[in-house]
C-alpha positions in Angstrom: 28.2 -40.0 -30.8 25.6 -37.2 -32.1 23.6 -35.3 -29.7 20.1 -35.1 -30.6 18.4 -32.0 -30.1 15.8 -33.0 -28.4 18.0 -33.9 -25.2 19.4 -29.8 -25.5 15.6 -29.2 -24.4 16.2 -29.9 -20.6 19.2 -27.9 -20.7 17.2 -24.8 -22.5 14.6 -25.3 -19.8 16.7 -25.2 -17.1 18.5 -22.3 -18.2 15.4 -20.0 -19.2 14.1 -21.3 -15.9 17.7 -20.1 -13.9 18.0 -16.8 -15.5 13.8 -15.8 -14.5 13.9 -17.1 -11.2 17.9 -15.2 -10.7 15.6 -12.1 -12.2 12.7 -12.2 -9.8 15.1 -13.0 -6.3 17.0 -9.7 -7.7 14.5 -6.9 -7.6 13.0 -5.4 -4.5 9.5 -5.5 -3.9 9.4 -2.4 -2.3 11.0 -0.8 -4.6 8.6 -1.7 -8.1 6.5 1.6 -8.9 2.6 1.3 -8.6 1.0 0.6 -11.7 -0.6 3.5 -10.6 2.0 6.4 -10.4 0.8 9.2 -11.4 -2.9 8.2 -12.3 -6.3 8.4 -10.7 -7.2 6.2 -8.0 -9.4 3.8 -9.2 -12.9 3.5 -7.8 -14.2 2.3 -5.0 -17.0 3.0 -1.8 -16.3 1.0 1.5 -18.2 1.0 4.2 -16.9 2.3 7.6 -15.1 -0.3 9.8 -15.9 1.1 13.4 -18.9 3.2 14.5 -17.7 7.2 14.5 -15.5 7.1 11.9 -16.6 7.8 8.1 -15.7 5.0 5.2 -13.6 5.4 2.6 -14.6 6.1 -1.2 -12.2 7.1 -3.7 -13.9 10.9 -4.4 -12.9 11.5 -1.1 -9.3 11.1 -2.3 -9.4 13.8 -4.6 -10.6 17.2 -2.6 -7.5 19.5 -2.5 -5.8 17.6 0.5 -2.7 15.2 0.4 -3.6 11.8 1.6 -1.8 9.3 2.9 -3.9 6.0 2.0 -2.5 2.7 5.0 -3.7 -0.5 3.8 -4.0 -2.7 6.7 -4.7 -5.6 8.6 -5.4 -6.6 12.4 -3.4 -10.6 11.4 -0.4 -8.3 10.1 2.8 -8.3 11.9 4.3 -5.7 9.8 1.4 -3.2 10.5 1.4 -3.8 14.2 4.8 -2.5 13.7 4.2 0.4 11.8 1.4 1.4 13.7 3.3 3.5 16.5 4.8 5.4 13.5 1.2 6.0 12.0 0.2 7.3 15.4 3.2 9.7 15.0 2.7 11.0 11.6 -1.2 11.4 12.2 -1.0 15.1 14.1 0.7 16.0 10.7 -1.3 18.7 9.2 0.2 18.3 5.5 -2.1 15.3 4.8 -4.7 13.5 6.1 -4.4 9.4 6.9 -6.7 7.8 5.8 -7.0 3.8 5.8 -8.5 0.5 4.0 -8.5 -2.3 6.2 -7.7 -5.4 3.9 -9.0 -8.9 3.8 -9.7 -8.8 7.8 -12.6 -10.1 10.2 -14.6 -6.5 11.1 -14.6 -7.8 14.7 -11.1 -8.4 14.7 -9.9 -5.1 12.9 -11.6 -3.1 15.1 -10.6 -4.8 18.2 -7.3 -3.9 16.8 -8.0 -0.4 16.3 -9.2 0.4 19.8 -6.2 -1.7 21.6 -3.7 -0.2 19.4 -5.3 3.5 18.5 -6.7 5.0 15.6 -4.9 7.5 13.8 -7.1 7.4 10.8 -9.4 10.0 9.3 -11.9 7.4 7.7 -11.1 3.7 7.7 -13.3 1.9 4.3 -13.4 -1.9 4.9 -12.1 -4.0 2.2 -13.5 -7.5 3.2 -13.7 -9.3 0.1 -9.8 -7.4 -1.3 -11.4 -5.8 -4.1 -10.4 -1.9 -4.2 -6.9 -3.4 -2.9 -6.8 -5.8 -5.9 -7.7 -2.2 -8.2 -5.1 -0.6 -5.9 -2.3 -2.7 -7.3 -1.8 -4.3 -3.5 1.2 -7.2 -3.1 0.4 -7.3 0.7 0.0 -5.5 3.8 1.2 -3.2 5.0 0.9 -0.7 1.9 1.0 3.3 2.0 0.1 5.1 -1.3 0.8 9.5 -1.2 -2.4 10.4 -3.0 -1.8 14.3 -4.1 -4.3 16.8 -4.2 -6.1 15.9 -7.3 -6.1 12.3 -6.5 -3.1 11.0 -8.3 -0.7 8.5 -6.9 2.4 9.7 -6.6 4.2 6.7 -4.3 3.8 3.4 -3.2 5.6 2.1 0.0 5.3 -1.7 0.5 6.1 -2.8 3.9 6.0 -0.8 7.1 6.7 2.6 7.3 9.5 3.1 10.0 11.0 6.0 11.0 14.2 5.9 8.2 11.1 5.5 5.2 9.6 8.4 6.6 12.2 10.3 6.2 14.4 9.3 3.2 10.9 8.7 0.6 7.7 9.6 2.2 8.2 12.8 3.2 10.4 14.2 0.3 7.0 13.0 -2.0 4.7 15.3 0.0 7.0 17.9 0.4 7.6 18.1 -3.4 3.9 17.7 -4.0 3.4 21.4 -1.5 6.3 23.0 -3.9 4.1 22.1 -7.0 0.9 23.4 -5.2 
């Protein structure tokens, strides 16, 4: 009996399909570069999210400081988490942290902020996802180093915790001071 080729098809299919999907589950999320390392961060102006504390436009990323950028949101497990850590990190005076609250009800993130604390500088509100969409954003939580020209030097996806701190955010600025 022949085999036609049009019944090897399926089998190609299936196979192509196997090997993508065994590709995908393999890599880290956290661990894929931003497809901005080591460029400008794009453009964008948001307006403030709570009285008292100053929005967020990309110029202000770029004035001789390091910056830590925290995208967040109040409906985000992971970045209630994180959040004692950004508390901790805030009296750093390497950087400043600085925030985008992401695809979040205003009354709702800034409830959050005054239950929980604010460690951020300026907090820009990102209602409709726009400058996180620019930013390259897979979810929240998300911390970009921004160096002192404004480049983006690393992405973190998921929650900072004490161990990330240590082993790839803080080596980043540290070798971003050397350079300076």
């Amino acid at each position: 009996m022949t085999l036609r080729p049009f019944l090897l098809i399926p089998v190609g299919l299936f196979a192509g399909l196997a090997t993508a999907l065994g590709f995908g589950l393999s890599h880290n999320p956290r661990e894929l570069p931003s497809m901005l390392a080591d460029r400008p961060v794009p453009s964008f102006d948001l307006p403030p999210l709570i009285d008292g504390v100053d929005g967020l436009k990309s110029a202000d990323l770029a004035g001789g400081k390091i910056r830590l950028l925290n995208i967040f949101a109040s409906w985000c497990g992971g970045c209630r988490y994180e959040h004692p850590m950004m508390l901790r990190i805030s009296s750093d005076k390497r950087f400043e942290l600085v925030a985008i609250n992401w695809k979040d009800s205003p009354g709702k993130a800034a409830d959050w902020i005054s239950t929980y604390g604010n460690p951020y500088r300026q907090i820009g509100e990102d209602r409709s996802g726009r400058a996180g969409i620019d930013l390259g954003v897979t979810g929240v939580p998300e911390t970009f180093v921004i160096d002192k020209e404004g480049r983006v030097r690393y992405r973190h996806a998921g929650p900072i915790t004490p161990e990330v701190w240590e082993t790839a955010i803080e080596p980043v600025i540290a070798e971003i001071e050397e350079r300076s």
